[in-house]
N, CA, C and O atoms as a CHARMM CRD file, in Angstrom:
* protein
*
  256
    1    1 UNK  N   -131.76300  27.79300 238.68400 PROA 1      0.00000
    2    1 UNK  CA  -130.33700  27.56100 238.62800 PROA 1      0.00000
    3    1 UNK  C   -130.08300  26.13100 238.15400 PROA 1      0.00000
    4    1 UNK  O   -130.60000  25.10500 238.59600 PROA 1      0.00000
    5    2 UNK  N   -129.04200  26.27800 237.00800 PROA 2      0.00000
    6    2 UNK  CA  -128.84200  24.42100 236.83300 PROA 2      0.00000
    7    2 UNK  C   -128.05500  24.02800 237.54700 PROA 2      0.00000
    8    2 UNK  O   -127.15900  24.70000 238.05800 PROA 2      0.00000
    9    3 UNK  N   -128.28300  22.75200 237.71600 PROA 3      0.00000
   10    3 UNK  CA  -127.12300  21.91900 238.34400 PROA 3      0.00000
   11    3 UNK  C   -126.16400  21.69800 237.48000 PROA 3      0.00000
   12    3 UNK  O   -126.25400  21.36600 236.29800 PROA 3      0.00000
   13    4 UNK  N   -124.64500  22.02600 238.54600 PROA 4      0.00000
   14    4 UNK  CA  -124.13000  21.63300 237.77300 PROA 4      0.00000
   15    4 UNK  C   -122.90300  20.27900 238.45100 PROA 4      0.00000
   16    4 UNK  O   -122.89400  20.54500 239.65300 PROA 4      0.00000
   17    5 UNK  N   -122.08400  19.23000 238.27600 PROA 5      0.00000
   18    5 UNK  CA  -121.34100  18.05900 238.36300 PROA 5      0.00000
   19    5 UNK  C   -120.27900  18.27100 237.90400 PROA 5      0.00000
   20    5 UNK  O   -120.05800  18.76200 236.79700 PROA 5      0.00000
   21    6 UNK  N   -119.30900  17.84200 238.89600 PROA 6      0.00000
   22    6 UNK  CA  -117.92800  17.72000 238.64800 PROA 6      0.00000
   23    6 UNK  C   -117.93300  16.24700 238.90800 PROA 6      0.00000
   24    6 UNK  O   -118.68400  15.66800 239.69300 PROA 6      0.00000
   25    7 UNK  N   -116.73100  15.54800 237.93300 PROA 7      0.00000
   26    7 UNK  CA  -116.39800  13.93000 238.29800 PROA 7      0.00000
   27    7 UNK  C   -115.14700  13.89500 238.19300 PROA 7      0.00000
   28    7 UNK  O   -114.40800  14.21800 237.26400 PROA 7      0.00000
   29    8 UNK  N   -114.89000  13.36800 239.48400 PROA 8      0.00000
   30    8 UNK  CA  -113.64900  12.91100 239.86800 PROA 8      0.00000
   31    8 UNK  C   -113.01500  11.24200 239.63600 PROA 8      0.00000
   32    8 UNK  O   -113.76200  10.27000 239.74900 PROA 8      0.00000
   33    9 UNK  N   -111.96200  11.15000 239.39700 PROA 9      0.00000
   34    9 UNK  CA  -111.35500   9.68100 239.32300 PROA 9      0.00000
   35    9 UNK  C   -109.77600   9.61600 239.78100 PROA 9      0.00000
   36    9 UNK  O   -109.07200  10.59400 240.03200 PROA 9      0.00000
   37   10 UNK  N   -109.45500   8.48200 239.82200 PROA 10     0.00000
   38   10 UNK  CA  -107.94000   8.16100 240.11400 PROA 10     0.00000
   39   10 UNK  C   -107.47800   7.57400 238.52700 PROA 10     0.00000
   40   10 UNK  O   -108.35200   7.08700 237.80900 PROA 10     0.00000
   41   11 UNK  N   -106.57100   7.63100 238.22500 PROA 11     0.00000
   42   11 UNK  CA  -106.01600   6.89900 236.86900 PROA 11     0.00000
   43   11 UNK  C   -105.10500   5.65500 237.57000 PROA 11     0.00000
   44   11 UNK  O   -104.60600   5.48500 238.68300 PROA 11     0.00000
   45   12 UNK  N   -105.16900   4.79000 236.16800 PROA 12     0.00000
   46   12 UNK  CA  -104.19400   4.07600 236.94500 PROA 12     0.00000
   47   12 UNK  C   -103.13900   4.02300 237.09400 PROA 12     0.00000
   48   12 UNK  O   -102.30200   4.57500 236.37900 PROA 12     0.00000
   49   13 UNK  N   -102.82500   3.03900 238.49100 PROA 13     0.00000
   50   13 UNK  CA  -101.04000   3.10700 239.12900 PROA 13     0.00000
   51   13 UNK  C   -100.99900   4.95700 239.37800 PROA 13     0.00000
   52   13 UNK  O   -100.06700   5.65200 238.97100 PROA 13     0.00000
   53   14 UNK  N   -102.06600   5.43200 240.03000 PROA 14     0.00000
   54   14 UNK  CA  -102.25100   6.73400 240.80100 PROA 14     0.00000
   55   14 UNK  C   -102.69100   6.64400 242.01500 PROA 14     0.00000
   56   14 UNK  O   -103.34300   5.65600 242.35300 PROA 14     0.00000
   57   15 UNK  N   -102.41100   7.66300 242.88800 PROA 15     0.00000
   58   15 UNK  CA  -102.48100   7.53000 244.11700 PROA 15     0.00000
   59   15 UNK  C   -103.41500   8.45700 244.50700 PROA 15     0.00000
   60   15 UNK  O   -104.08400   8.21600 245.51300 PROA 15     0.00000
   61   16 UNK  N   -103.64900   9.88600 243.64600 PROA 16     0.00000
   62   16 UNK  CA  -104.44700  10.65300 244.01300 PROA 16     0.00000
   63   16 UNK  C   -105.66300  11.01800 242.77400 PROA 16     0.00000
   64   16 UNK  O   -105.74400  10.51800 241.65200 PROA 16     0.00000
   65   17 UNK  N   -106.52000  12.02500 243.38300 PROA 17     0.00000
   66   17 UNK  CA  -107.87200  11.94900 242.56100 PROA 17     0.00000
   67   17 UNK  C   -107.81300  13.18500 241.82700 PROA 17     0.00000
   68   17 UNK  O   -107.44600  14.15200 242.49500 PROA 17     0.00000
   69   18 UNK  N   -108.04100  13.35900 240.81000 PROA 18     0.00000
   70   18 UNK  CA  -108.17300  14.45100 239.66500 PROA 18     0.00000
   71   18 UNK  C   -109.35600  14.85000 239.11400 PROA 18     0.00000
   72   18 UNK  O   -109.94300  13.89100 238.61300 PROA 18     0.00000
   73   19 UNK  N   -110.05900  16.10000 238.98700 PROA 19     0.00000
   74   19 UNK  CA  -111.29700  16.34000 238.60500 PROA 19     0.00000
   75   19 UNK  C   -111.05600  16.33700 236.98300 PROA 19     0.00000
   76   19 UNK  O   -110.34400  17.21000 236.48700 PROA 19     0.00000
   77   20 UNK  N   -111.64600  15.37100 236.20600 PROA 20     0.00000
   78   20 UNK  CA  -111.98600  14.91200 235.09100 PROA 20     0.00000
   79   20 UNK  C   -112.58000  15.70700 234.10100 PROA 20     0.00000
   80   20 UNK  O   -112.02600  15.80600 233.00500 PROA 20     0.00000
   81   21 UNK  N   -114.10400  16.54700 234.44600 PROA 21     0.00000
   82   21 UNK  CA  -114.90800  16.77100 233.61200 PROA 21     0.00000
   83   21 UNK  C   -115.82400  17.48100 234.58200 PROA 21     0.00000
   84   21 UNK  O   -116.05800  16.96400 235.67500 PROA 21     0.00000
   85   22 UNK  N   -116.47600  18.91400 234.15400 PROA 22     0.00000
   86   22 UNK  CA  -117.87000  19.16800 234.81000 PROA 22     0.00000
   87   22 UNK  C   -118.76000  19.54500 233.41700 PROA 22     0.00000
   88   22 UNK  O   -118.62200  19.97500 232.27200 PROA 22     0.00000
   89   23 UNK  N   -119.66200  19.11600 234.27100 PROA 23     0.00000
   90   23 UNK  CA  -121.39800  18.86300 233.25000 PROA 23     0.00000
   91   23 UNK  C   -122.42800  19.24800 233.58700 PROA 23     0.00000
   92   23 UNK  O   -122.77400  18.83500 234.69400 PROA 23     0.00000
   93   24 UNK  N   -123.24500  20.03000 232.97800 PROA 24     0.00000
   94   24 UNK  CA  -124.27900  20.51100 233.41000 PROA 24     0.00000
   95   24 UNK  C   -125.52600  19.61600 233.48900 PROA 24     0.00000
   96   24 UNK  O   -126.54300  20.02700 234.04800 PROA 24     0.00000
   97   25 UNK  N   -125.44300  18.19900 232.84300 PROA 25     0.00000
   98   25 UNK  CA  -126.36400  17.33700 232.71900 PROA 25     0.00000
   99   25 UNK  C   -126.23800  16.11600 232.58100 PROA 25     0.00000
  100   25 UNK  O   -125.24000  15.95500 231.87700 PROA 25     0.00000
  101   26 UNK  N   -126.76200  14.95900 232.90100 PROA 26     0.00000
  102   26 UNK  CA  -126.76200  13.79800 233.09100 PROA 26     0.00000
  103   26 UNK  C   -125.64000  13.02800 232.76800 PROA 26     0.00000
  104   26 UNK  O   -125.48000  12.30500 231.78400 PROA 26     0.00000
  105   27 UNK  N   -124.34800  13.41900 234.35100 PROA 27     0.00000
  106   27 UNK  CA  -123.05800  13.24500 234.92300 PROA 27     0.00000
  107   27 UNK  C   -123.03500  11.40200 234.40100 PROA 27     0.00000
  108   27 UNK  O   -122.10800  10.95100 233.72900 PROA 27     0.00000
  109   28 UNK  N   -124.03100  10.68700 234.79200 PROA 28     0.00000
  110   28 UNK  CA  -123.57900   9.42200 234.58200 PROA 28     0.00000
  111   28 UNK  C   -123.40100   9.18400 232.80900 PROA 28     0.00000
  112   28 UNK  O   -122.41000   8.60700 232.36000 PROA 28     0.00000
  113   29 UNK  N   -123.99700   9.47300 232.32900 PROA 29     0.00000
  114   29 UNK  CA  -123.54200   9.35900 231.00400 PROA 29     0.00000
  115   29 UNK  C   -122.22600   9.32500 230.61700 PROA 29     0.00000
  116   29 UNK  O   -121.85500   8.40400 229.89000 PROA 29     0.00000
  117   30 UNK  N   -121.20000  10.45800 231.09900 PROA 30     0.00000
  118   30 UNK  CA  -120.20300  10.45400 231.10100 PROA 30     0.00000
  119   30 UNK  C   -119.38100   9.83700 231.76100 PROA 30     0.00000
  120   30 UNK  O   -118.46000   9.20100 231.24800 PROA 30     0.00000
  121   31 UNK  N   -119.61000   9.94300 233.13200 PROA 31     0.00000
  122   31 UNK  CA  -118.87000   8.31400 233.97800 PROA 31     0.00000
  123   31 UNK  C   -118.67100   7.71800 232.82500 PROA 31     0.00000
  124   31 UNK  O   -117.57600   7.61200 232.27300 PROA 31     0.00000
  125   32 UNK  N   -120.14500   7.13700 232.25200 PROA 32     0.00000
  126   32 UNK  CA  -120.04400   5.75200 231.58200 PROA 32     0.00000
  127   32 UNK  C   -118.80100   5.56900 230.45300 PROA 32     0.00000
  128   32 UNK  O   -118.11100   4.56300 230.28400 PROA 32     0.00000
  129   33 UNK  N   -118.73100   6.83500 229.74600 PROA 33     0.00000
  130   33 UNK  CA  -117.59800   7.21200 228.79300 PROA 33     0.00000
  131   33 UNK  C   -116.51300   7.01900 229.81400 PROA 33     0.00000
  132   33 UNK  O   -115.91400   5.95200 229.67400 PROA 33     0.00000
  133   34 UNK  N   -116.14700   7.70500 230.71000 PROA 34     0.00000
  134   34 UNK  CA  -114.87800   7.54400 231.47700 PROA 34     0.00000
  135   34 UNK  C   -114.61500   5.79800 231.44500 PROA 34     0.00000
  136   34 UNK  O   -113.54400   5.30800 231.08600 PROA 34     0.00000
  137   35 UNK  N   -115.61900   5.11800 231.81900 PROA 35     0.00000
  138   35 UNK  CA  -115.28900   3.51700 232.20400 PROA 35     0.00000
  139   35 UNK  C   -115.17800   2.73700 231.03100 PROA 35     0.00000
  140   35 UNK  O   -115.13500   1.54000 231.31400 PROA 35     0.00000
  141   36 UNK  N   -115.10900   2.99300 229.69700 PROA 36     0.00000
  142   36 UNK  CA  -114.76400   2.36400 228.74900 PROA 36     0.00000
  143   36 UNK  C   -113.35900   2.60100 228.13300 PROA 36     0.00000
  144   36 UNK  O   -112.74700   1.81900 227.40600 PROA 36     0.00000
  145   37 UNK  N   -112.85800   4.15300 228.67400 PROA 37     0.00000
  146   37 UNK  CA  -111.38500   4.30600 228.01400 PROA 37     0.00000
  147   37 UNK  C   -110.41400   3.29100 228.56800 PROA 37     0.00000
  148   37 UNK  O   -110.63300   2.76100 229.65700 PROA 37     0.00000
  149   38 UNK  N   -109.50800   3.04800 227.95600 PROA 38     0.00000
  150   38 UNK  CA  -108.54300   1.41400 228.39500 PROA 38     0.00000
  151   38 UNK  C   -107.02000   2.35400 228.00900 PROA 38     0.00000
  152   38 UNK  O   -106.60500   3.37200 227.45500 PROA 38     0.00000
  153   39 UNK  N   -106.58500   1.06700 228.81600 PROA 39     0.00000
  154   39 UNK  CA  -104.61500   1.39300 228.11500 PROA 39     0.00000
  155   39 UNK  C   -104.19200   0.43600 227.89700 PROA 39     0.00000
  156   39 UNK  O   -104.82700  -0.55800 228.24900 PROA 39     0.00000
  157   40 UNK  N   -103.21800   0.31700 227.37300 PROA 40     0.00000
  158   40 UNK  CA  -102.50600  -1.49200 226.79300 PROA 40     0.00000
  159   40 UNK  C   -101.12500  -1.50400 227.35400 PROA 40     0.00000
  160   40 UNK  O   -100.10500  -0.85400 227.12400 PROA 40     0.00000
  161   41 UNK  N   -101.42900  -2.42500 228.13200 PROA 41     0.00000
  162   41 UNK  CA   -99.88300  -2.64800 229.28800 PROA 41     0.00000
  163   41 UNK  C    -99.66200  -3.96800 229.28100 PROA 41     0.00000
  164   41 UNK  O   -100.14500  -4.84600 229.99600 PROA 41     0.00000
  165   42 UNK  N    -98.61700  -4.04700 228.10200 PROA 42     0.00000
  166   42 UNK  CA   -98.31700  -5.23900 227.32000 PROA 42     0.00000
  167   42 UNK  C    -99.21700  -5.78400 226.30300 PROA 42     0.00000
  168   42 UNK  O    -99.45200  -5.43300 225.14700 PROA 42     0.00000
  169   43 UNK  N    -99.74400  -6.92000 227.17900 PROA 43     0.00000
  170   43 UNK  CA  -100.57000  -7.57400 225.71800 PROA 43     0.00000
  171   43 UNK  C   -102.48700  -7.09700 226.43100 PROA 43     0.00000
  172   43 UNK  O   -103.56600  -7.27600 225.86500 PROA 43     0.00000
  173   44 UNK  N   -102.19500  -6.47600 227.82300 PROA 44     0.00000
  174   44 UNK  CA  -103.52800  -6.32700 228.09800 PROA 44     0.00000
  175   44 UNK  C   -104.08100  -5.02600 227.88800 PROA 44     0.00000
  176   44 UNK  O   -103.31300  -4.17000 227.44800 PROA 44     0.00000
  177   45 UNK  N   -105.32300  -4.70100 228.13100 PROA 45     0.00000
  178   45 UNK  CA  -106.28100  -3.60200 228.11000 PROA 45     0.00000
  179   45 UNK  C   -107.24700  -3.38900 229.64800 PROA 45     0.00000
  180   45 UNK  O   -108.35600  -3.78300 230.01100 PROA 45     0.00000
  181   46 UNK  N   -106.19200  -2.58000 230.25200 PROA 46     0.00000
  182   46 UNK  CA  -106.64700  -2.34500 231.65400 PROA 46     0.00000
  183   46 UNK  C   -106.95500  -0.89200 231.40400 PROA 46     0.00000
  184   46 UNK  O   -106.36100  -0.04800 230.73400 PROA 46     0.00000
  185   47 UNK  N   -108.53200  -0.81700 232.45100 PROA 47     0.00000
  186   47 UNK  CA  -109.21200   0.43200 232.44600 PROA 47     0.00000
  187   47 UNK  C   -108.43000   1.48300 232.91400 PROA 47     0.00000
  188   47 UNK  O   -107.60300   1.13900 233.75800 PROA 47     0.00000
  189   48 UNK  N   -108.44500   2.67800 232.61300 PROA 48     0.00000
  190   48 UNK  CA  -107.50000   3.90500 232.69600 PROA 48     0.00000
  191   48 UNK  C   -108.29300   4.29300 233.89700 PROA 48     0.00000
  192   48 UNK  O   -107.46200   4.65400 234.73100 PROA 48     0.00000
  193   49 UNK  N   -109.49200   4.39700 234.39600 PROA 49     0.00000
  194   49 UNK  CA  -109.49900   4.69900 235.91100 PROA 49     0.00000
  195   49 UNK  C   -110.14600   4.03600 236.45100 PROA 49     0.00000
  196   49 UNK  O   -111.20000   3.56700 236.02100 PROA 49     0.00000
  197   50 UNK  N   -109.51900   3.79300 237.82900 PROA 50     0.00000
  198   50 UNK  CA  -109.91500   2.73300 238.71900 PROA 50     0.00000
  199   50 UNK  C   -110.86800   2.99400 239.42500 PROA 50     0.00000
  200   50 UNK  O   -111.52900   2.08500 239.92700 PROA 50     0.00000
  201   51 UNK  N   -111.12200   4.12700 239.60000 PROA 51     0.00000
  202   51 UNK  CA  -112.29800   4.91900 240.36400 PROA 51     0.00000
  203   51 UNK  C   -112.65700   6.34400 240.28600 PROA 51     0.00000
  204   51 UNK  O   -111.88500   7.30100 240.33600 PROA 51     0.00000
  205   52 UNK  N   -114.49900   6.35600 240.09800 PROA 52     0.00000
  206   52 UNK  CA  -114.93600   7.50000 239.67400 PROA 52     0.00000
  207   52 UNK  C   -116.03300   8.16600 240.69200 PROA 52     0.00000
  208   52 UNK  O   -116.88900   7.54100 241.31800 PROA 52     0.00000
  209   53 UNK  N   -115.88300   9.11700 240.70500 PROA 53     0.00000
  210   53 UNK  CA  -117.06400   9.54300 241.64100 PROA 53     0.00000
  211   53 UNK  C   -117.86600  11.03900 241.03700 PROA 53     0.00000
  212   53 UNK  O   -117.31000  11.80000 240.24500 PROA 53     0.00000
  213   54 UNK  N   -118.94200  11.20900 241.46400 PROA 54     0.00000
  214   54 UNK  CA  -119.87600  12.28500 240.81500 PROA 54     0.00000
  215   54 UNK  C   -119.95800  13.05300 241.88500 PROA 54     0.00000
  216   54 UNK  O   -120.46800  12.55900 242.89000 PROA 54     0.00000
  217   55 UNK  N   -119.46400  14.47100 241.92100 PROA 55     0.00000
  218   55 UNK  CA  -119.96600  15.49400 242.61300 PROA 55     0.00000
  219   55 UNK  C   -121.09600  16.46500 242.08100 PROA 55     0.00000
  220   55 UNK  O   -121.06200  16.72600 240.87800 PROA 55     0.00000
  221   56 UNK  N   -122.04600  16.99600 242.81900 PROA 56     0.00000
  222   56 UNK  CA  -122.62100  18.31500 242.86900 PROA 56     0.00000
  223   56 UNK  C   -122.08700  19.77600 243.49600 PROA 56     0.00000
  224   56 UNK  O   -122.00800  20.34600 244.58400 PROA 56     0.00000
  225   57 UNK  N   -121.78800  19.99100 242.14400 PROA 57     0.00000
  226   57 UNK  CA  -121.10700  21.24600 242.84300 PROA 57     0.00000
  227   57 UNK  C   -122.29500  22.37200 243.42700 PROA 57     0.00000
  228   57 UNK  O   -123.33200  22.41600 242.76700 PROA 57     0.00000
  229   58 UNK  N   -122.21100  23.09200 244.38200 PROA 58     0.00000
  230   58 UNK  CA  -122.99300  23.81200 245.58900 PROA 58     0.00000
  231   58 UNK  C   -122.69800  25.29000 244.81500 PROA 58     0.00000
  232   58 UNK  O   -123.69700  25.93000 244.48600 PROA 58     0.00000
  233   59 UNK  N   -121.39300  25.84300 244.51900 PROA 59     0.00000
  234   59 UNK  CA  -121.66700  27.17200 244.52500 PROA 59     0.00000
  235   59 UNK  C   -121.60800  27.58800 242.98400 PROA 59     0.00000
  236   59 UNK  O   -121.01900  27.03000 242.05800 PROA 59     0.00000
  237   60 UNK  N   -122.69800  29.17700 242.99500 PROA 60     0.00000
  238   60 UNK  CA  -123.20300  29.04200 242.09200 PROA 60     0.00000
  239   60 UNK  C   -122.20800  30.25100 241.28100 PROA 60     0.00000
  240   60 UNK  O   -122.13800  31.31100 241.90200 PROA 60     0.00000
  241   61 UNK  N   -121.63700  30.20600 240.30100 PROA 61     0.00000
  242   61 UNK  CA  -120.37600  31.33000 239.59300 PROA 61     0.00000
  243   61 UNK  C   -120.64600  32.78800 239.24700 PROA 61     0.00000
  244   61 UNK  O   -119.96800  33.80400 239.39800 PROA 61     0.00000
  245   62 UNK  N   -121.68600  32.59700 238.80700 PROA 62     0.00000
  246   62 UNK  CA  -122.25900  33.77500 238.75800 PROA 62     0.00000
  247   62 UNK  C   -123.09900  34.75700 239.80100 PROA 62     0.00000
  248   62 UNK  O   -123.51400  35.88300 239.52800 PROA 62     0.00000
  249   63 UNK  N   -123.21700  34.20000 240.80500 PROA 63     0.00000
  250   63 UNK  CA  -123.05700  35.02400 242.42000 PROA 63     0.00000
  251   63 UNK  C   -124.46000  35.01700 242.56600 PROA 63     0.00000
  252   63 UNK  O   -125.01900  36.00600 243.03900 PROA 63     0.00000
  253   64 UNK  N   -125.14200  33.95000 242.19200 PROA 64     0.00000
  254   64 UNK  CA  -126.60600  34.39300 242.24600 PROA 64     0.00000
  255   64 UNK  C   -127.07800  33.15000 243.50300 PROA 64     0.00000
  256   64 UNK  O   -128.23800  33.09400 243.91100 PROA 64     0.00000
């Protein structure tokens, strides 16, 4: 069975957490993509999420 990862984050000036992306393979890679997207609020470039986290998702979809 593969593993598979869900990643969660907050965006910013958010209060709650949103599942982002699931991946069947090497989840931090993508974090890493998540932590480079930016927004421009005014003259700056503040990261679009403030916080990310990597789950393993447990159940398996196909009932096996």
């Amino acid at each position: 069975m593969k593993r598979r990862y869900s990643i969660w984050g907050t965006e910013y000036c958010s209060d709650h957490e949103v599942e982002l992306a699931q991946v069947d393979s090497d989840p931090q890679r993508v974090v890493e993509g998540f932590t480079l997207k930016t927004i421009k609020i005014g003259k700056k470039n503040i990261r679009k999420y403030t916080w990310l986290r990597i789950v393993e998702n447990k159940h398996d979809r196909a009932g096996g």
